[in-house]
C-alpha positions in Angstrom: 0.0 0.0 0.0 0.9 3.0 -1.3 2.3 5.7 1.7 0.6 9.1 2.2 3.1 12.0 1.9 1.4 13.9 4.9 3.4 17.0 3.5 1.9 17.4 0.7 -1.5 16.6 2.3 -0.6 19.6 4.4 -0.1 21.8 1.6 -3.2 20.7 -0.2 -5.3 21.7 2.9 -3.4 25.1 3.0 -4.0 25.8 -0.8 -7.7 25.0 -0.4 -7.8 26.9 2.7 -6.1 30.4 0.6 -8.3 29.4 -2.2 -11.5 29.5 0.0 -10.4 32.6 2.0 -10.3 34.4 -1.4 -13.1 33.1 -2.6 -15.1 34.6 0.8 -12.9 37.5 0.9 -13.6 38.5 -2.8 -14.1 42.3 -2.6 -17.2 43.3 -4.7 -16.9 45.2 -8.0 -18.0 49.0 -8.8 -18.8 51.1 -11.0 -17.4 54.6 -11.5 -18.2 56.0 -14.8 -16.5 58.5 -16.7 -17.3 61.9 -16.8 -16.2 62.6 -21.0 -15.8 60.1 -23.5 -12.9 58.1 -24.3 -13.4 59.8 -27.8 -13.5 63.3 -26.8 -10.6 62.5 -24.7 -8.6 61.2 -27.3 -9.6 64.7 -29.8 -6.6 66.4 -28.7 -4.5 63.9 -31.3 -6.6 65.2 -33.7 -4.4 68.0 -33.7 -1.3 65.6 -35.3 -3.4 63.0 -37.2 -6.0 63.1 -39.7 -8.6 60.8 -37.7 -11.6 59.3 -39.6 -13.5 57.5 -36.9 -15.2 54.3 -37.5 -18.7 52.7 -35.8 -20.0 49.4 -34.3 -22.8 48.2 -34.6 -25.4 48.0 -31.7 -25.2 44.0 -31.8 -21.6 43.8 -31.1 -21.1 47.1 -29.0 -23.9 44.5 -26.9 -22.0 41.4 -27.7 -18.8 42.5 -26.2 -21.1 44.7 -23.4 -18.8 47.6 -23.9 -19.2 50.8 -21.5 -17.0 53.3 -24.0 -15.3 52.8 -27.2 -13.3 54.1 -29.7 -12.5 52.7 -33.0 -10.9 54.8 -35.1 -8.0 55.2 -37.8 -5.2 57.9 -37.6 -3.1 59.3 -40.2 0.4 61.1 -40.3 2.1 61.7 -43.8 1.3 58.3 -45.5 1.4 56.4 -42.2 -2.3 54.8 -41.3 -2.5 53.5 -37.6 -6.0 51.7 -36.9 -6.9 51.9 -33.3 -9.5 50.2 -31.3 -10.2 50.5 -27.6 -12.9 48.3 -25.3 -13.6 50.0 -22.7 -15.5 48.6 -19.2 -16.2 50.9 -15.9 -16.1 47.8 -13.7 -14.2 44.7 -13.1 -17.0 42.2 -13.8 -16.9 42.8 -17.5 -13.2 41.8 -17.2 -12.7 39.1 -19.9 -15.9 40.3 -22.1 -13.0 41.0 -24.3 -12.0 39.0 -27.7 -8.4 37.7 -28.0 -7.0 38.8 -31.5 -5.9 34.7 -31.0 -9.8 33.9 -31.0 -11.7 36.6 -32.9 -8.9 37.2 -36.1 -9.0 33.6 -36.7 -12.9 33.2 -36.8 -12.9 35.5 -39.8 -10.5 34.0 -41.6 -7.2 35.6 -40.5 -3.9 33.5 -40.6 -1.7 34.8 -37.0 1.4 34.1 -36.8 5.0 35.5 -35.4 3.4 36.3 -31.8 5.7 37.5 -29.3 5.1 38.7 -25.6 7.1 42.3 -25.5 7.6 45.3 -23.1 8.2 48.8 -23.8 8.7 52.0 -21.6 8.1 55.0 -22.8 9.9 58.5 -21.9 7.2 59.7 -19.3 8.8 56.5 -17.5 5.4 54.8 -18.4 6.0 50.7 -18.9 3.6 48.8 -21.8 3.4 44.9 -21.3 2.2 44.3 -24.8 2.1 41.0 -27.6 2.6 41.5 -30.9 1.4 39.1 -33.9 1.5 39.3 -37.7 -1.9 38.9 -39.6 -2.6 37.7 -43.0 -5.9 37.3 -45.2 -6.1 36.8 -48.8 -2.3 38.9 -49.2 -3.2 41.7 -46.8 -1.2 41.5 -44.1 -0.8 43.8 -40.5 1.1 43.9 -37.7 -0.7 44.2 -34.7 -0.1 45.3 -31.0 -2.0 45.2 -28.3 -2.7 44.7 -24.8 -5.1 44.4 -21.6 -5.4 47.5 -19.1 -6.6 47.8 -15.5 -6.6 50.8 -14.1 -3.0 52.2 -14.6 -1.4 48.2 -15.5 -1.1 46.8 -18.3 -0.8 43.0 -18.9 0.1 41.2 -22.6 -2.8 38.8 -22.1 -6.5 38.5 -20.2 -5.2 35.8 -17.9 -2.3 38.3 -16.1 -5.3 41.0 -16.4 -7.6 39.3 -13.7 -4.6 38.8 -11.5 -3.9 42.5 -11.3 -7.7 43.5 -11.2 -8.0 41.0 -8.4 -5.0 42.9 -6.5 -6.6 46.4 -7.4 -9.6 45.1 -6.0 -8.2 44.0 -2.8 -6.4 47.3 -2.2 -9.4 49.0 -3.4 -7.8 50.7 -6.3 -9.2 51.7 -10.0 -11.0 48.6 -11.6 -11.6 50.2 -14.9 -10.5 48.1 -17.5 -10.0 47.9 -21.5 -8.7 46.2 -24.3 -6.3 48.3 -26.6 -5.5 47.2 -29.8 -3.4 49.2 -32.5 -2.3 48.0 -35.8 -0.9 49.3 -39.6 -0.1 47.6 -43.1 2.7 45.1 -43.8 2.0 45.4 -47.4 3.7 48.9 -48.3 6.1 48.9 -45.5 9.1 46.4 -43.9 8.6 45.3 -40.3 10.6 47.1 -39.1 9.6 50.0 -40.3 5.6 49.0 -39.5 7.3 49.1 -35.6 8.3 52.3 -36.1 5.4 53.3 -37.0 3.2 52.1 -34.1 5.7 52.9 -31.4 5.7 56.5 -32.6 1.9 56.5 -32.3 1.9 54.6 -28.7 4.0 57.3 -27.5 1.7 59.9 -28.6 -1.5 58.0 -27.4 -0.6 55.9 -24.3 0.2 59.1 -22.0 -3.8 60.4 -23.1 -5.3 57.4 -22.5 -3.2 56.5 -19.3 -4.6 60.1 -17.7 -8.2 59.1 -19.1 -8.1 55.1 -17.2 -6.6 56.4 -13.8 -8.6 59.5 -13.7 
């Protein structure tokens, strides 16, 4: 017969003890609203980039139970930056959120070249960010983007509920989005396509970061 390893019975107890404490101890999530848009917020780019602003519909504004959103495209010489932001006012819509990895593939979207990646910008600001490559039918983009909470960002949803969960406890922001930006491969190297969006992250992420801890 087989002998029982009392110390890791002991540490099987003590994990389902912790996960029962945080369980009961789960603080409750709130609501604090915005008082301007995440759109007019963002206006004062408008000053740099030609912006032509796109729409969703009802349904999927619904489907992914969005509080605020932007979806827009901004351009600078002949650089075109796509940008699209989910925004939620409270932590129990965290995860209502589509993964490029899920969504980009369901309409036909080839993904590949993904890579994990951090960046800090000059107002000592530090983006946790993944990057893929995107191809349908020859058009092809390089996309970044990331999960915020409050002033943290995380390169994917699972490292977003872990940080929510310690804003929570300390009773700090909840509000939460999705930020996605992207530009062509097609007319452009890689490298170049980096440029490109890092240029525009460093003009955007210092608005938006005022906007989601304000």
């Amino acid at each position: 017969m087989r002998k029982v390893n009392f110390v890791h019975v002991i540490i099987l107890i003590l994990c389902l003890a912790a996960t029962g404490y945080i369980i009961y101890m789960r603080p409750v999530s709130s609501v604090v609203e915005k008082s301007v848009s995440l759109e007019q917020t963002l206006a004062q780019l408008n000053e740099k980039y030609r912006v032509t602003q796109n729409r969703l519909s009802p349904r999927i504004v619904e489907e992914l139970k969005l509080d605020d959103y932007v979806f827009q495209t901004y351009m600078q010489n002949n650089n075109s930056v796509s940008l699209y932001v989910g925004y939620y006012f409270t932590g129990k819509k965290v995860g209502a959120a589509h993964d490029p990895q899920i969504c980009y593939p369901g309409q036909g979207w080839k993904l590949s070249n993904k890579q994990r990646q951090s960046t800090t910008l000059k107002a000592g600001m530090t983006i946790n960010y993944s990057s893929i490559i995107a191809d349908l039918n020859g058009k092809k983009e390089l996309i970044y983007y990331w999960f915020q909470v409050d002033d943290k960002t995380a390169d994917n949803t699972f490292h977003q509920k872990i940080v929510l969960f310690q804003k929570q406890i300390l009773q700090q922001g909840e509000s939460n989005a999705f930020v996605r930006i992207s530009t062509s491969l097609n007319d452009q190297t890689e490298e170049q396509a980096k440029d490109v969006l890092m240029n525009f992250i460093a003009d955007f992420y210092p608005v938006f970061y005022r906007y989601s801890t304000n």
